[in-house]
C-alpha positions in Angstrom: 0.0 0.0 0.0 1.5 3.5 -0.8 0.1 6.7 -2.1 -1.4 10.0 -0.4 -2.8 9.7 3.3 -6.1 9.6 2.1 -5.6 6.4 -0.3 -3.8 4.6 2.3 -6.5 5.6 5.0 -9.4 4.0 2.0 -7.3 0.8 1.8 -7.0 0.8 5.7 -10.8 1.0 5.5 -10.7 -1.4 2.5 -8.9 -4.3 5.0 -11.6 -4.1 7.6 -14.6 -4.1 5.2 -12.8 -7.4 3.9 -12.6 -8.7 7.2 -15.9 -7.2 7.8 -14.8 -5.3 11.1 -17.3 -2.8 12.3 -15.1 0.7 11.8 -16.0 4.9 11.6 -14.0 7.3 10.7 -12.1 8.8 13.6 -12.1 12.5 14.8 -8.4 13.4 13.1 -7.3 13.4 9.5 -6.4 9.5 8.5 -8.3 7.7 11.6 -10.8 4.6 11.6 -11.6 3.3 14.5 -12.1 -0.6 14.4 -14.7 -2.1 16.4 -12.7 -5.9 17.1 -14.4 -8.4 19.1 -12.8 -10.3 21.7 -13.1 -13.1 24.4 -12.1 -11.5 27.4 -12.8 -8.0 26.8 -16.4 -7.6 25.1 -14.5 -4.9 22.6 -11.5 -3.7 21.8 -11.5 -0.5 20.2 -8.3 0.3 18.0 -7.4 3.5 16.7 -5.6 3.4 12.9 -4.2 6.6 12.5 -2.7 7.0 9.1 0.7 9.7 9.0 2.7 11.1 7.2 5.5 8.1 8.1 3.5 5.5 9.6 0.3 3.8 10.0 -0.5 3.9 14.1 -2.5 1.5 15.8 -3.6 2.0 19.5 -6.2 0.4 21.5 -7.2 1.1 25.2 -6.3 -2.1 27.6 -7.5 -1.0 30.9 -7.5 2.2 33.1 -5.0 2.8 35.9 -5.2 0.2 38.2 -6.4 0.8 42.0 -3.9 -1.3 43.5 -0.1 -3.2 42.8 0.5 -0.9 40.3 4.2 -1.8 40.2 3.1 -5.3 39.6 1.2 -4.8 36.9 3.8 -2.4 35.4 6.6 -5.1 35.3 4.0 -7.6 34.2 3.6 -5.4 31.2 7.2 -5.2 31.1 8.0 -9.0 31.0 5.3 -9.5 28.7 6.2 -6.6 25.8 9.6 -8.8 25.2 7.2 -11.8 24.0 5.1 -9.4 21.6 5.1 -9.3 18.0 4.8 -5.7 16.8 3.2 -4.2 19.6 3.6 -3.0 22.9 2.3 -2.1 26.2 2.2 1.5 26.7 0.9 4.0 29.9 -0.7 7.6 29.3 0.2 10.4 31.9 -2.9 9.1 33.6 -2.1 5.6 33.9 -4.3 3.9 31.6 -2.8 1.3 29.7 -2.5 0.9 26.2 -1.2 -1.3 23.3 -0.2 0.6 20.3 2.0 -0.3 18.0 3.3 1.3 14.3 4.0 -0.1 10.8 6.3 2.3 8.3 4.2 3.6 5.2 6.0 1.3 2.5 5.7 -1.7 4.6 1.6 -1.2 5.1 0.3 -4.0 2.9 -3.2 -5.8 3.7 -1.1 -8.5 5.7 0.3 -6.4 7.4 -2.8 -4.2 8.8 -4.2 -7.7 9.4 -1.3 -8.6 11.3 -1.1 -5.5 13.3 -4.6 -5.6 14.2 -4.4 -9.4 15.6 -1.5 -8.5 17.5 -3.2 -5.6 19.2 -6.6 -7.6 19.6 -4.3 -10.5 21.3 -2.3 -8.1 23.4 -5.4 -6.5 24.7 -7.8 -9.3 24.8 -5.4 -12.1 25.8 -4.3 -10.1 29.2 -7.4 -8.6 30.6 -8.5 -11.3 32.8 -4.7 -10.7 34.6 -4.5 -7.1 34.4 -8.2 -6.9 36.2 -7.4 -9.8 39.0 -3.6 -7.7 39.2 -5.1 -4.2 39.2 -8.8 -4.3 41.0 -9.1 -7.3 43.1 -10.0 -5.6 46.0 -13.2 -3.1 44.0 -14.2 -6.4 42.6 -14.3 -8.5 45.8 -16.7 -5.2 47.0 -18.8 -5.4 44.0 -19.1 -9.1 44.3 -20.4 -9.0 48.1 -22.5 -5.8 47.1 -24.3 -8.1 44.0 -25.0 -11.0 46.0 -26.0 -9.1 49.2 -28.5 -8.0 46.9 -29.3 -10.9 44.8 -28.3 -9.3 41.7 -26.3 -11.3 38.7 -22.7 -11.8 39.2 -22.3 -12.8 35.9 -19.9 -10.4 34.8 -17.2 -11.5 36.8 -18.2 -14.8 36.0 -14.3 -15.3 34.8 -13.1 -14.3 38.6 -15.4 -16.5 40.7 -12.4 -18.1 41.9 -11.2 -15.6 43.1 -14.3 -14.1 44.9 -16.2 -16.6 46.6 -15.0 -17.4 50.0 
């Protein structure tokens, strides 16, 4: 794939229709957002931002944890060296990312398809371990809160073990 910004960004589109990935365009110049489905994580939403230089890929993981924040920093650390074109990245907030970045000549539909797996895996494939890491203690309160109450536990289904006593 080369040509102008706005070609590349129609054949970025071009790969999702083909893969039929929900996607909008994106508030900047060059952005679709791709709407990619996932096991863990209902959604993963990834930003393709296409640059002068590079096609950009970034996708929200999980917002600053409440608690072992070191741990899940060197977790993230450990795991980056195992990753394929991607990495884990923090905002200024703490909120973790995966983002990742392909040079302009080497953008081929492949390649976006490979780019986008990797990010859906990096973010989908840890959730379940950042949450546990990051918010054991707000989810053991919103466990006890939903069954004092009788309400559905079902959507931390994947961390009964973890709650029931």
């Amino acid at each position: 794939m080369t040509g102008s910004r706005d070609d590349l960004t129609a054949q970025v589109r071009s790969v999702l229709d083909a893969a039929g990935i929900e996607h909008e365009d994106g508030t900047r110049p060059g952005e679709v957002i791709a709407a990619l489905p996932g096991d863990h994580k209902l959604r993963t939403a990834v930003s393709l931002l296409v640059g002068d230089h590079s096609l950009s890929a970034s996708a929200f993981v999980i917002r600053r944890p409440d608690e072992n924040a070191d741990r899940v920093h060197a977790w993230l650390l450990r795991r980056n060296a195992r990753l394929q074109g991607v990495a884990y990245a923090i905002d200024r907030d703490g909120d973790v990312f995966v983002v990742g970045r392909l040079p302009v000549a080497a953008v081929t539909s492949d390649a976006v398809d490979a780019l986008l797996g990797a990010v859906l895996d990096a973010s989908d494939s840890a959730f379940d371990t950042l949450l546990a890491m990051g918010f054991l203690t707000s989810m053991r309160k919103e466990w006890a809160w939903r069954v004092s109450r009788g309400e559905s536990t079902r959507n931390l289904d994947a961390f009964r073990h973890l709650l029931e006593d």
